[in-house]
C-alpha positions in Angstrom: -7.0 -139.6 -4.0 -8.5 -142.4 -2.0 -10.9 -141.3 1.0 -11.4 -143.4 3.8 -15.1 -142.8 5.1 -17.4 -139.8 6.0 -17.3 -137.9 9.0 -21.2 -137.5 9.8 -21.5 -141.5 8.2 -22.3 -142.6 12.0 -24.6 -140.3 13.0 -26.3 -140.4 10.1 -27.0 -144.0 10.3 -29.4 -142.6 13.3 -30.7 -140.1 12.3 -31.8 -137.9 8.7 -29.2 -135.6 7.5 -31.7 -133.7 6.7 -33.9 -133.8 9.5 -34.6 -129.8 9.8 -33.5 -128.3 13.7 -34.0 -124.5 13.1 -35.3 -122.3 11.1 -33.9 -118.4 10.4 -36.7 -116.7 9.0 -37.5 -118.8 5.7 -34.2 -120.7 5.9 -34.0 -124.0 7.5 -31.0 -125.5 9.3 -30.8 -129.3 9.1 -29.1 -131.5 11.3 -26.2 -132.3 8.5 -25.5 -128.2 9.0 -25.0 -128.8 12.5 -22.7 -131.4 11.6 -20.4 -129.7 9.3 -20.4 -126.6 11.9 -19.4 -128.6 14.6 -17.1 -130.7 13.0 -15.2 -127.7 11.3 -15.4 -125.9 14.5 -14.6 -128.7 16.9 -13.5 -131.8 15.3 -11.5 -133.8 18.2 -14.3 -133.0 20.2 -16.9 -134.0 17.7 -15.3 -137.0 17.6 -14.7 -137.7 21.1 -18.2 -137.0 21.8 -18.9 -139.5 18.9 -16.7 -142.3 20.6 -18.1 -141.9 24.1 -21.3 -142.1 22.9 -20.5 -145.5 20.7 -18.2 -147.0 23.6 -21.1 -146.9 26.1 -23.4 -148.2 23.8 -21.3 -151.1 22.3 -20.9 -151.8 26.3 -24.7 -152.2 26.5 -24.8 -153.8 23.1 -22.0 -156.7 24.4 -24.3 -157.2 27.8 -27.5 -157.4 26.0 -25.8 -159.7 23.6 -24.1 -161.9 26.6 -27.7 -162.1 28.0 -29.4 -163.7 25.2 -26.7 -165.9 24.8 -27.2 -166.8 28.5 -31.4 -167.8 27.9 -30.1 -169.5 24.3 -27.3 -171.9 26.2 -30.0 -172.6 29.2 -32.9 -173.6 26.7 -30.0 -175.6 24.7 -29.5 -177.2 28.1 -33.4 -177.5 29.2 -32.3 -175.4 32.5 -33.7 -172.4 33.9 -31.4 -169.2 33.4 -31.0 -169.3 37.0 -29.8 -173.2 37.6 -27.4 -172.1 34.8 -25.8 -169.5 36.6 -25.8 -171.4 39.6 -24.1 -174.2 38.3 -21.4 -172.0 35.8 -20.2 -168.8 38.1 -19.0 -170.6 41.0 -16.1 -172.0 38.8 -15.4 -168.5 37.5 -15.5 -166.8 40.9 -12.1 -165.8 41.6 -10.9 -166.1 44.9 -8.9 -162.9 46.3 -5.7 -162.8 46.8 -3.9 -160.9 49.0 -1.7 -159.6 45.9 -4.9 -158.1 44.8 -5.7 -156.2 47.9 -2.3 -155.3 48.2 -2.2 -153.4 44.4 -5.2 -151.7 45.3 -4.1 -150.4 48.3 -0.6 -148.7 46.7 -2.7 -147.5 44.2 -4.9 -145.8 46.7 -3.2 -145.1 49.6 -2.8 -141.3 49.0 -6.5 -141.0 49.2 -6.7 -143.1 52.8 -6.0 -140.5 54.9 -3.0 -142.2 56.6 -5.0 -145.8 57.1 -2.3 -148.5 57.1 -2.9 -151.5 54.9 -3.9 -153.8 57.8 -6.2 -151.2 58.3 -7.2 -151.2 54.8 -6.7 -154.8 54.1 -11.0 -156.2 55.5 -12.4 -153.5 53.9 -10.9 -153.5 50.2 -11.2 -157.9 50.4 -14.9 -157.0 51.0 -15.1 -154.6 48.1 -13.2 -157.0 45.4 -15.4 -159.7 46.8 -18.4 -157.7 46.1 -17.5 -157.6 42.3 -16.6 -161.2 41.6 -20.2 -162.2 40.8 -20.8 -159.6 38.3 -17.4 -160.5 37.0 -18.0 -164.3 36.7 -20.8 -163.3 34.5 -19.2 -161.4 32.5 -16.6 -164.0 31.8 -19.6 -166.7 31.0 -20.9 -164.3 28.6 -17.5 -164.0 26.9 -16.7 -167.5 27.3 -20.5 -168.5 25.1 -19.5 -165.4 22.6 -16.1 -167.1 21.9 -17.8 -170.2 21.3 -20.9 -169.2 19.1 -19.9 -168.9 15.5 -23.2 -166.7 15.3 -22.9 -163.3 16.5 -22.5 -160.7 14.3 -22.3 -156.9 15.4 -23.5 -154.1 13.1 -23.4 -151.3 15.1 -21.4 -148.6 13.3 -18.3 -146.3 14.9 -17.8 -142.9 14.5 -15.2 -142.5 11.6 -13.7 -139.7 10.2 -12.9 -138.9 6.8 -9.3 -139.0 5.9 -7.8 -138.4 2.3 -4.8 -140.1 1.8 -3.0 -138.4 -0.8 -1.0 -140.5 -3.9 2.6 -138.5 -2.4 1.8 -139.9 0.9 4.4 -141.9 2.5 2.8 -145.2 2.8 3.9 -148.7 3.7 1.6 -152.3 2.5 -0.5 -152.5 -0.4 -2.5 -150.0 -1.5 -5.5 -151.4 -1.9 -5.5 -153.1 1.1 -9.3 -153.2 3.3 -7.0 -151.6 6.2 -5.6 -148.1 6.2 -4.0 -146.8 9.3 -3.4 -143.0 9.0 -1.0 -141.6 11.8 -0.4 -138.0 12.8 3.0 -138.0 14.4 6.2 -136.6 15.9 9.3 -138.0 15.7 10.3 -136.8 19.1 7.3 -138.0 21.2 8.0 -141.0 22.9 4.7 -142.2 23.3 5.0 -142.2 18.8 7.6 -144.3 19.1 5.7 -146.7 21.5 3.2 -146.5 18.5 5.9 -147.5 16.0 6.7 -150.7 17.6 3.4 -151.6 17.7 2.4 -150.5 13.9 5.3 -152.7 13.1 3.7 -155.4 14.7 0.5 -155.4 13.1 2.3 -154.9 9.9 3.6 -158.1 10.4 0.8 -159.7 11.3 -1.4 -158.8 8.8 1.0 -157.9 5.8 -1.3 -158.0 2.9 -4.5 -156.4 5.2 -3.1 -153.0 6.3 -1.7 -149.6 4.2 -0.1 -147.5 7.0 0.0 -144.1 5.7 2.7 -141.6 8.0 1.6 -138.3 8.5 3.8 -135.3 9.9 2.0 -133.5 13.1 5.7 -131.7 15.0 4.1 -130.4 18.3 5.3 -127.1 19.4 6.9 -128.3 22.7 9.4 -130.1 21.1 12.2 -128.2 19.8 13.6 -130.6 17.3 10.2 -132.5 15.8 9.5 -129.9 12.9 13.1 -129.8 11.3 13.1 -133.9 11.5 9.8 -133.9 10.1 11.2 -131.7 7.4 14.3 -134.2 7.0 12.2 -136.8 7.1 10.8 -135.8 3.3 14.7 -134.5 2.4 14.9 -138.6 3.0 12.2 -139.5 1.2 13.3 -137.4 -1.8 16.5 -140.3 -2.0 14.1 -142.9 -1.7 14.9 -143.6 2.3 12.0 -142.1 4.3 11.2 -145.3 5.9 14.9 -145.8 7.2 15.0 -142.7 7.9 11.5 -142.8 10.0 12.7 -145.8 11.9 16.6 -144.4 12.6 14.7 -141.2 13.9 12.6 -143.1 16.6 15.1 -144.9 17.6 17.4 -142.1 18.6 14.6 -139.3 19.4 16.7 -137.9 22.3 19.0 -136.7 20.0 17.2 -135.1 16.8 19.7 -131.5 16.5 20.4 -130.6 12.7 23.9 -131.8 12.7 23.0 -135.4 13.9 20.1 -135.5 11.3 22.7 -135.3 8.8 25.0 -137.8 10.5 21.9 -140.3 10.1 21.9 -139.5 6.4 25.4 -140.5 6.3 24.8 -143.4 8.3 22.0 -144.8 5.6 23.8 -143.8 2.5 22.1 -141.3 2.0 23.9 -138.4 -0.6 24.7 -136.0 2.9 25.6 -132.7 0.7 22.0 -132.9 -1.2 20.3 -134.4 1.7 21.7 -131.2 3.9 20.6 -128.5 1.3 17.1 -129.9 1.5 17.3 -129.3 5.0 19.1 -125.9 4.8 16.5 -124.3 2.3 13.8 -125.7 4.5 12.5 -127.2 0.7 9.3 -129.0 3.2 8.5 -126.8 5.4 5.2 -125.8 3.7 4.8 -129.9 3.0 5.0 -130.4 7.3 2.7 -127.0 7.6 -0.1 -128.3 5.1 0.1 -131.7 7.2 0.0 -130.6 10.6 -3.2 -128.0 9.0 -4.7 -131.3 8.2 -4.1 -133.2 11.3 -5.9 -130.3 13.1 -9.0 -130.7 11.0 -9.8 -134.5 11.7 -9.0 -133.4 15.6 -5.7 -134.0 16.0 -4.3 -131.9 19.2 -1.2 -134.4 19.8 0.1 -137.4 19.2 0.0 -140.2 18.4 -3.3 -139.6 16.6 -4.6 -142.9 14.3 -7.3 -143.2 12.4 -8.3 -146.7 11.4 -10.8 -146.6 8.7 -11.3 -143.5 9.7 -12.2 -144.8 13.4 -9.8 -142.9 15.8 -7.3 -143.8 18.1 -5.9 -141.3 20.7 -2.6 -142.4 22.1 -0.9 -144.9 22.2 -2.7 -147.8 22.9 -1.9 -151.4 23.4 -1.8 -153.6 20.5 -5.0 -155.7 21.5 -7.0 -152.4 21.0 -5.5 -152.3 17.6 -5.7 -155.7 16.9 -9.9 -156.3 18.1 -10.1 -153.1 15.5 -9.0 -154.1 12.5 -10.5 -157.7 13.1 -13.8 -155.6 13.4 -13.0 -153.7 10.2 -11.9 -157.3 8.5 -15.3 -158.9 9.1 -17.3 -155.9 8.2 -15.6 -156.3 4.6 -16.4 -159.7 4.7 -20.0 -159.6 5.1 -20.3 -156.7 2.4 
């Protein structure tokens, strides 16, 4: 079995597992209790909780990093923090357009009360206006972050432990540093958005990342849990990864009889690929799955966990990518 990570690892890191915070009589309750009650009782929002909490404070972290960046490049310079600024924003001051106010308006306008963009139009330019300073700074700060070859950032996500089983349908190496476990369902298209962009990464990074398919068939669509079930009749010929991909691609249309006519269509052997499916010979495999999708806090899908670190959705594939480059220089510097 290979484990990706602890659940209370993060929190931990701030504070004593064992730090007591209650006491029944004579017996104590620590804080790792309270952990393992909440995250049995709770998980997805455990972790949610978790990921807010580290999302605002990497936001802080990458300001307070930006700023002493700021007072390193006007020392460098023999300025004053403020002659810096006043000689780097202006160029990065955006100018706004009226394509700008337009998108803003459309994407308000029910909450206008009937105001016409003319109406509209001063008001929102003098809004945007107001935020280009604080934007230009923030595009100076990542301007001298791209440049310094310096800045390292420890602070440590919430992750979740995931066991990835050795029957688990997997794709890459298998020890690679990267392990993306996915909870999904072959007729969500918002999974199938994922796919594309797992198959990216995959090829991008083809000797980094293990992506490990798990089966999580929501209730509200009819046809996920018997193609989940095919999917391992598949995989029993050695064609689950076909299979996966054919599915996805024609999700609209996932009945029992056109399941087999995809077997066909792959070579699959139809007449032992359609007793699988008849005796329902994984239905306990796609229960035990979705069981275990529910106890890292999976509720719908996509679900991924990378590393452990969770991602709800499906997200574009910069949010992926600035995560495993994360996860790739925190192996590097162990």
């Amino acid at each position: 079995m290979v484990a990706a990570f602890s659940g209370c690892a993060w929190i931990s890191a701030a504070q004593d597992q064992n730090e007591v915070v209650a006491h029944v009589g004579d017996v104590v309750i620590t804080l790792g209790d309270l952990e393992e009650m909440w995250n049995r009782e709770d998980p997805r929002g455990r972790l949610r909780t978790m990921q807010d909490l580290y999302d605002t404070r990497r936001r802080v972290l990458d300001l307070l990093v930006g700023d002493r960046l700021i007072d390193r490049e006007a020392k460098a310079r023999g300025l004053g923090r403020d002659e810096l600024l006043a000689a780097e924003l202006p160029e990065r001051t955006l100018p706004v357009t009226d394509e700008e106010v337009d998108l803003i308006y459309e994407r308000n306008k029910d909450r206008l009360d009937g105001r016409t963009l003319e109406e509209m139009r001063p008001e929102i330019r003098a809004a945007i206006e107001q935020q280009r300073p604080a934007q230009a700074l923030r595009q100076f700060m990542s301007d001298l972050r791209i440049a310094s070859e310096d800045v390292v950032v420890t602070l440590d996500p919430p992750r979740q432990r995931i066991d990835v089983l050795p029957g688990d349908r997997s794709r890459g190496p298998t020890d690679a540093p990267i392990v993306i476990v996915e909870f999904s369902d072959f007729e969500c298209p918002y999974c199938e958005r994922a796919t594309a962009t797992i198959a990216e990464l995959l090829e991008m990074y083809p000797d980094q990342i293990r992506f490990v398919y798990k089966d999580f068939p929501l209730p509200s669509h009819p046809n996920a849990f018997k193609a989940a079930e095919a999917g391992h009749c598949a995989d029993e010929q050695g064609k689950f990864w076909e299979f996966h991909d054919k599915l996805f691609a024609t999700e609209d249309t996932l009945d029992v009889e056109s399941l087999k006519i995809y077997a066909g269509e792959l070579g699959l052997e139809v007449d032992a690929f359609s007793t699988c499916l008849e005796e329902s010979r994984h239905e306990q495999t796609v229960t035990e799955e979705m069981s275990e999708g529910r106890s890292y806090g999976a509720t719908s899908t996509p679900t991924l966990f990378i590393n452990g670190r969770p991602v709800f959705g499906a997200m574009p594939l910069d949010t992926f990518d600035e995560i495993i480059q994360e996860e790739l220089a925190a192996v590097a510097r162990q």
